[in-house]
C-alpha positions in Angstrom: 170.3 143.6 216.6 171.2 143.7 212.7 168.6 143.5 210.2 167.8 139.9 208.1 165.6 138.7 205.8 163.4 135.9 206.6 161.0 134.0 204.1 158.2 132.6 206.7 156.8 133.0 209.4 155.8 129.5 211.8 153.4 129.4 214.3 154.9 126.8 216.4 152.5 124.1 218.0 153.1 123.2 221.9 153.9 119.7 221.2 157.1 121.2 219.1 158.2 123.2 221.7 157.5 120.7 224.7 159.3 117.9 222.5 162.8 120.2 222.0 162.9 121.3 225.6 162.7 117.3 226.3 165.5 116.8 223.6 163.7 115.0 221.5 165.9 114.5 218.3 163.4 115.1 215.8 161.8 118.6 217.5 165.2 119.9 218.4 166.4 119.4 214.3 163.5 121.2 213.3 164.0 124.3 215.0 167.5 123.8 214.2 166.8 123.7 210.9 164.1 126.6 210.2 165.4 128.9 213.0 167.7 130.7 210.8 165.1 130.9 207.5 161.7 131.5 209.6 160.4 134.0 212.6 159.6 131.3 215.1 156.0 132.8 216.3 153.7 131.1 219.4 149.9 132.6 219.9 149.3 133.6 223.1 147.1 130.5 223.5 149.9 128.3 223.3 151.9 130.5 225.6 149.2 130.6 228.5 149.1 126.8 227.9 152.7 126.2 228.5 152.5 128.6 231.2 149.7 126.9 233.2 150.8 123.0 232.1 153.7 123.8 234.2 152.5 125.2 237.3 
C-alpha cells in the first residue's frame, strides 16, 4: 500500500452507509466523491449497529 495524503478525516453516519449499499444515487456519489480526498472512518458504535440490524 503506497503512501497519500489525505485532507479529512469523516466519521460516516449509518444512514450513509446503509443508503450506498442500497444504491441509493445520492449516498453512493458521496462516497464517490470524498473517498479519494477523506479517510472514511465508522465508530465502533455504528459498526456494532450495522452488525446487530442485520442479524
Amino acid at each position: 500500500m503506497g503512501a497519500y495524503q489525505v485532507s479529512d478525516l469523516i466519521l460516516m453516519d449509518t444512514d450513509i452507509l446503509i443508503d450506498a449499499a442500497r444504491q441509493i444515487r445520492e449516498a453512493v456519489d458521496y462516497l464517490a466523491k470524498v473517498e479519494h480526498q477523506s479517510v472514511l472512518a465508522v465508530s465502533v458504535i455504528t459498526h456494532t449497529h450495522s452488525i446487530t440490524s442485520h442479524s
